[in-house]
BADRENMI-582038 format. One record per residue: residue number from 1; z, y, x of N, C-alpha, C in turn. Coordinates in steps of 0.001 Angstrom, whole numbers, plus 500000, padded with zeros to 6 digits. Atoms other than C-alpha are relative to their C-alpha. Layout:
! BADRENMI-582038
 num     nZ     nY     nX    caZ    caY    caX     cZ     cY     cX
 NUM      Z      Y      X      Z      Y      X      Z      Y      X
...
END
This chain:
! BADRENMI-582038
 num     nZ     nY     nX    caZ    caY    caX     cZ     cY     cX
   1 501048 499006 500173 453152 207095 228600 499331 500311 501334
   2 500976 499719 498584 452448 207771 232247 499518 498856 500422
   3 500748 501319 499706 451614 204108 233081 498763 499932 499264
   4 501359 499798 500755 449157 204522 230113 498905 501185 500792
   5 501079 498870 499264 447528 207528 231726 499475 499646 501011
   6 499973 500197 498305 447808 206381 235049 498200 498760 499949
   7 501284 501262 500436 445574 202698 233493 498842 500918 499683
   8 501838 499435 500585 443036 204920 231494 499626 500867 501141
   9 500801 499183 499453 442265 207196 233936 499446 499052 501309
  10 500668 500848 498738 441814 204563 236909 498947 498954 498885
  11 501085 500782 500437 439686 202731 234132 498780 500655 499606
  12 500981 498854 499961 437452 205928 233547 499366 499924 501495
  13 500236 499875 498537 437028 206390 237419 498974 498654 500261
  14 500638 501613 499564 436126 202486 237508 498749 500229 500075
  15 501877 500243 500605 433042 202775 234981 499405 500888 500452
  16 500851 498917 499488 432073 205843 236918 500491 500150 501633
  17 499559 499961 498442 433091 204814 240498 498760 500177 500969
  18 501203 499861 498915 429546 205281 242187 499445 501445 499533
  19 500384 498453 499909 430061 209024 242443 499696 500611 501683
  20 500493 498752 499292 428680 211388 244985 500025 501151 501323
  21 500393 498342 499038 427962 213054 248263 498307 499572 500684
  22 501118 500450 499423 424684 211149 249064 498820 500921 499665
  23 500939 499284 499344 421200 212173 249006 499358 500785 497757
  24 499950 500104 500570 420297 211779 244984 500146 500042 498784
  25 499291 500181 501390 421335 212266 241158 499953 498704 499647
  26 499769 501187 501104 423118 209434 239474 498815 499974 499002
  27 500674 499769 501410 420852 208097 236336 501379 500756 499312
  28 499592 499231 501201 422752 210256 233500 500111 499365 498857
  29 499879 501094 501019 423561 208223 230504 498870 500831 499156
  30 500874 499374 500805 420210 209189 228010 499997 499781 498927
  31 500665 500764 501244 420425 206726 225373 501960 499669 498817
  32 498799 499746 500688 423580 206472 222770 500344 498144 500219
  33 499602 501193 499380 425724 203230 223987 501037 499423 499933
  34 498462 500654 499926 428394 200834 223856 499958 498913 500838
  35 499908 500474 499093 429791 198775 226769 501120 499306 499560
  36 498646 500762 499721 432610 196609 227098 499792 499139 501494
  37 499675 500365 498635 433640 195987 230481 501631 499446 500301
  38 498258 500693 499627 436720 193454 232117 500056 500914 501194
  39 499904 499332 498768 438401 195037 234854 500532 498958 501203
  40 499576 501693 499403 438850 192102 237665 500609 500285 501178
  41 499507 500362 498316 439841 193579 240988 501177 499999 499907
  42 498415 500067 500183 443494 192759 242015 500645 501630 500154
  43 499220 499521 500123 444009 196046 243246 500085 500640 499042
  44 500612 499342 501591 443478 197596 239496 501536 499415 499866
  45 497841 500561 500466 447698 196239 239533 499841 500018 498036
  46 499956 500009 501409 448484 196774 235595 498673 499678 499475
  47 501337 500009 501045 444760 197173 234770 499105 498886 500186
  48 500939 501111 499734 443717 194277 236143 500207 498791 498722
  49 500002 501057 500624 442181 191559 233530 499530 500994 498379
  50 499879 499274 501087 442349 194648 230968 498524 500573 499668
  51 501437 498959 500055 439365 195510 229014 499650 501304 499230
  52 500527 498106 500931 437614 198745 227706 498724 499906 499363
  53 501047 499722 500508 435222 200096 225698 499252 501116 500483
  54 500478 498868 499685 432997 202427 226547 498711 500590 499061
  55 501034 499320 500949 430808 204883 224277 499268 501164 500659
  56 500739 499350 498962 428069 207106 225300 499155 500534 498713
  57 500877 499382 501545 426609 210205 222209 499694 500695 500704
  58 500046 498665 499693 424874 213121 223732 500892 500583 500820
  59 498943 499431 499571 426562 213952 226654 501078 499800 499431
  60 497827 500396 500637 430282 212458 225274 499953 498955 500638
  61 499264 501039 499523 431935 210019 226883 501377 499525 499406
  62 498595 500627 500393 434772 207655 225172 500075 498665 500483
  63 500053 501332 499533 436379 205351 226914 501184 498926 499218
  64 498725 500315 500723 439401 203345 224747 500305 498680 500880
  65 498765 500758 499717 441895 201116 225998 501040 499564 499274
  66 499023 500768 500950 444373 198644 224417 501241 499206 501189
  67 499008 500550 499361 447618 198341 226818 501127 499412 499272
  68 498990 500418 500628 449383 195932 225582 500665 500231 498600
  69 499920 498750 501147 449207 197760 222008 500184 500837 499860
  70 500104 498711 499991 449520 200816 222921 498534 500374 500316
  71 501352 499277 500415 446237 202212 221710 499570 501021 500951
  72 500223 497934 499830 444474 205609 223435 498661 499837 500780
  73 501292 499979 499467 441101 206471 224501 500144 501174 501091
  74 499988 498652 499566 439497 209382 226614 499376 500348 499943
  75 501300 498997 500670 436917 212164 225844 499855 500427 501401
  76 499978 499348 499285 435378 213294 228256 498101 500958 499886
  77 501233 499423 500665 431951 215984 227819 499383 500529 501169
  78 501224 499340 498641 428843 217091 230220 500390 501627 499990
  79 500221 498618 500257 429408 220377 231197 501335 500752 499897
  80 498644 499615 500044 432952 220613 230765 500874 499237 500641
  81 498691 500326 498412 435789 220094 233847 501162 499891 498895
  82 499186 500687 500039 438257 218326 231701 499962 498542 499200
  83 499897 500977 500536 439023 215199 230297 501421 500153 498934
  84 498521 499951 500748 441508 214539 227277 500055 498346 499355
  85 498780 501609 499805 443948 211537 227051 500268 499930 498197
  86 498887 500229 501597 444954 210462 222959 499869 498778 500005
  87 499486 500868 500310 447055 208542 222572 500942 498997 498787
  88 499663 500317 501508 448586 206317 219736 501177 499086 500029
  89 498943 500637 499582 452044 205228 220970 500849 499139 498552
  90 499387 500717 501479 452912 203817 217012 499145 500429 499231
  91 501211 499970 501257 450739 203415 214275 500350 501588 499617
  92 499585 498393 500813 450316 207166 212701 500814 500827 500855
  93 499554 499051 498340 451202 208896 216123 499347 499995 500980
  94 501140 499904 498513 448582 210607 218497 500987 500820 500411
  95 499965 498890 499334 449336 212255 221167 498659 500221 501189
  96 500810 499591 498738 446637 214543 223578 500576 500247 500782
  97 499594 499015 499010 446627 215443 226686 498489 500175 501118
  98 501104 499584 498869 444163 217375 229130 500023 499560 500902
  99 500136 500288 498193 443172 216671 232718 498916 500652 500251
 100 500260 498811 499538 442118 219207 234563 498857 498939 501475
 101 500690 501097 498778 438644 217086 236766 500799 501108 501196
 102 500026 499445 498303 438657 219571 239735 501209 499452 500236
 103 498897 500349 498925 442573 218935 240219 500154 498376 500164
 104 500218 501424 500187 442244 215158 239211 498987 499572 501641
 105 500972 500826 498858 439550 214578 241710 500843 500660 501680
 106 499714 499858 498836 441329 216676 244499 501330 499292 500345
 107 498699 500606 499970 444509 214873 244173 499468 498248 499932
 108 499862 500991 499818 442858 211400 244282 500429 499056 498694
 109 499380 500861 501206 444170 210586 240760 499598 499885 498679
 110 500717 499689 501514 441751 210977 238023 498211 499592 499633
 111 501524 499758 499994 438078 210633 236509 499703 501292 500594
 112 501130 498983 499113 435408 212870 238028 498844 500152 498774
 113 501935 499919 501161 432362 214686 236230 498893 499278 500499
 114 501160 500873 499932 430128 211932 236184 498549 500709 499892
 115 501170 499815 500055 427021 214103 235525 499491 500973 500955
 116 500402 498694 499085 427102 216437 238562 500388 498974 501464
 117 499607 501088 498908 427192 212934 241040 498703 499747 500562
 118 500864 500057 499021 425012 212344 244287 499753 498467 500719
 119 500071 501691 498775 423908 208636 246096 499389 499767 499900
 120 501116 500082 499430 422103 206688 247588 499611 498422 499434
 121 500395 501139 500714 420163 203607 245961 499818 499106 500939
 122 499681 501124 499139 420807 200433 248043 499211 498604 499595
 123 500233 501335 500734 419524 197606 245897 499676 500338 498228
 124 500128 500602 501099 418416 196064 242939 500691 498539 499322
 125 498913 501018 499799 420151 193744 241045 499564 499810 498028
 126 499976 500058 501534 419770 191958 236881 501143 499214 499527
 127 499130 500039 500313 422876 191941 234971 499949 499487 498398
 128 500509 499846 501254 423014 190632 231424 499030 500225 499599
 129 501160 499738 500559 419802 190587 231146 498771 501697 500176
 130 500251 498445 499389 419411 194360 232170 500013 500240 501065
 131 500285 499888 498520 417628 195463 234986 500711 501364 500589
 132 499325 499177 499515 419624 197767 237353 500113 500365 501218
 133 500337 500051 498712 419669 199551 240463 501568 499916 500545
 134 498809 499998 498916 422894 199571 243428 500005 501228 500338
 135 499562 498623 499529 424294 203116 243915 501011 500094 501144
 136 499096 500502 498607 426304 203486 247228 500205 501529 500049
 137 499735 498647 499780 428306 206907 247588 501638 500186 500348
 138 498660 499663 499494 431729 208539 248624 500143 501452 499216
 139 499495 498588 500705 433408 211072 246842 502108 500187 500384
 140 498587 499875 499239 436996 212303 248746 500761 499147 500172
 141 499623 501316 499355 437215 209923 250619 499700 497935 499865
 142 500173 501737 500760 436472 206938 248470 498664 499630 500386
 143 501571 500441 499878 433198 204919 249400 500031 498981 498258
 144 500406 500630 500876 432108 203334 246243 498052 499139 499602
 145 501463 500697 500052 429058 200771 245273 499958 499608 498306
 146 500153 500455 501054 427853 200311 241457 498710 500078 499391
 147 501362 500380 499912 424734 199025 239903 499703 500600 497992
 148 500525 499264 501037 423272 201326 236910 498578 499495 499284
 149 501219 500849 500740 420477 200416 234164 498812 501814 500582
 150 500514 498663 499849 417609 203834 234754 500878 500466 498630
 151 499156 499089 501108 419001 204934 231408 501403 500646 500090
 152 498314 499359 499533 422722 205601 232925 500679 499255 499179
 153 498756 500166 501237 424682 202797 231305 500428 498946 501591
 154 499636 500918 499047 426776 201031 233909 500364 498589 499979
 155 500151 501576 500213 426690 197459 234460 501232 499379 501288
 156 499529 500745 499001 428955 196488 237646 500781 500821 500887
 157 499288 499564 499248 431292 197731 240061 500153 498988 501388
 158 499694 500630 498788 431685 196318 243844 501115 500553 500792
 159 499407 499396 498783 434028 196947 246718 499034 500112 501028
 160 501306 500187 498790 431208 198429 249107 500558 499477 501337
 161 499385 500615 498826 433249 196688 252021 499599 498569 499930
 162 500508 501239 500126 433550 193332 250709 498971 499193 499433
 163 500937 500193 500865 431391 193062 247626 500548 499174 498915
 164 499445 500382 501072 433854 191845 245613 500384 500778 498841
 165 500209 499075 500940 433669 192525 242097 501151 500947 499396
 166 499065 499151 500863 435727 195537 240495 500178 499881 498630
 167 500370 499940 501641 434760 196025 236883 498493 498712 500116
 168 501121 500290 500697 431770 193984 234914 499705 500186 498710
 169 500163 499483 501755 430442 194841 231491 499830 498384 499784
 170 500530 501396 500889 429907 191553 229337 499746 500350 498694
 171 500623 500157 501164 428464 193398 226450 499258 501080 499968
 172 500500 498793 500401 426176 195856 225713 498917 500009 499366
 173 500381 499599 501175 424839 197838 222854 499110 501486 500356
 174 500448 498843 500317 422246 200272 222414 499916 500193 498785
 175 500002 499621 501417 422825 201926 218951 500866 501573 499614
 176 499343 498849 499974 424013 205085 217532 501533 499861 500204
 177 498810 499747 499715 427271 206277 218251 500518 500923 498572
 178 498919 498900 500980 429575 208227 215266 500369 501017 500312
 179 499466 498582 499234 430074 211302 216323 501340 500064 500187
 180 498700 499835 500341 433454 211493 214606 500913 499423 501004
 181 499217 500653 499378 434504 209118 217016 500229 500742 501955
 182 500192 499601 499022 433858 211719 220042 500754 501413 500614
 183 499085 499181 500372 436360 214532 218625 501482 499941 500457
 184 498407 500616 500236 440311 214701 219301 500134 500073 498592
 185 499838 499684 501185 441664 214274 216186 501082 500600 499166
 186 499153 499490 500674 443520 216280 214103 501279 500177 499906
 187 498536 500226 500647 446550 215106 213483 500757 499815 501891
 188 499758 500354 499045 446870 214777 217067 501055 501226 500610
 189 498835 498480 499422 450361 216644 218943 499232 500155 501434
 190 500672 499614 498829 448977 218145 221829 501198 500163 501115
 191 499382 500170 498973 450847 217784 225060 499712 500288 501145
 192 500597 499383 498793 450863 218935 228646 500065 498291 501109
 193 500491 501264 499106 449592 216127 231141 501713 499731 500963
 194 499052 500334 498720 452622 214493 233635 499161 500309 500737
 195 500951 500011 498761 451836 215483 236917 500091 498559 500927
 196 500168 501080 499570 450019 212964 238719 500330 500115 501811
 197 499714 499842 498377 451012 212009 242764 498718 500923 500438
 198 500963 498856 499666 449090 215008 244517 499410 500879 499387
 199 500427 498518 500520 448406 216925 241978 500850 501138 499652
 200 499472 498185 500023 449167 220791 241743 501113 500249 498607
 201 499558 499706 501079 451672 221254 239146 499931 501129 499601
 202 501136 498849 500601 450227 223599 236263 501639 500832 499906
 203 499681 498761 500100 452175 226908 235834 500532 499355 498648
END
């Protein structure tokens, strides 16, 4: 369960690694979306080779993951400082769990609110067919480089050092999204997050 967390949340971070102290606003995702992205860099350890989905309704973000059959996505919403983890450790068994951005991002170990992100546009670059610009930014500590469509759907990930690739999408969809699919759901046991290395353990 924590290896699972540990993967989805460094695969959240990935598709939103060209966050923020530059000059700028990120594009903003506008348009309702589906991605599928490989994850290729070595140091991505477990997550490397592993792919995701990514969905995009109105401000929602879902990202799902398939480790090894263990199922679980993550929600994450504009406007609101957390993210939540469900997971589906056996057929007909969720479990949630919260993450708290502010302590996630100060501890080094989590997604970040993607829609409150700052940088600086470096390049141009056509991906799949979709034209996209090069975002170049640092957010505590991290320098990050990734190349966005104007609409906010991400296409690429770099190491701004070497330029070797992190993530790449190899599919994408503009079409509605299901709402239903943007909800925790129901049946889901709700759980308190493991604490991650550096972060604050909750009360």
């Amino acid at each position: 369960m924590r290896l699972f967390t540990r993967l989805a949340s460094a695969a959240a971070l990935a598709l939103v690694a060209s966050v923020a102290s530059a000059q700028v606003p990120l594009p903003s995702p506008t348009v309702d979306f589906l991605v599928e992205a490989r994850i290729v860099a070595a140091q991505a350890g477990p997550a490397q080779g592993m792919t995701m989905i990514v969905r995009h309704k109105v401000g929602k973000i879902r990202t799902d993951l398939d480790n090894m059959g263990m199922k679980g996505f993550m929600l994450m919403e504009r406007g609101n400082n957390t993210a939540t983890m469900v997971m589906e450790p056996s057929p007909g068994m969720k479990m949630a769990m919260e993450l708290d951005l502010t302590q996630a991002a100060a501890a080094n170990a989590g997604p970040v609110d993607i829609w409150n992100m700052k940088g600086e546009r470096v390049g141009t670059d056509r991906i799949l067919g979709e034209s996209c610009d090069w975002w170049q930014a640092e957010y505590s500590g991290r320098k990050s480089k990734a190349c966005m469509t104007p609409d906010g759907i991400p296409m690429k990930a770099v190491d701004p050092q070497t330029n070797q690739a992190l993530w790449e999408v190899v599919r994408v969809e503009r079409r509605t999204q299901d709402a239903a699919l943007f909800v925790v759901p129901a049946d889901a046991q709700r759980m308190q997050v493991p604490n991650m290395p550096g972060m604050p353990r909750r009360q």
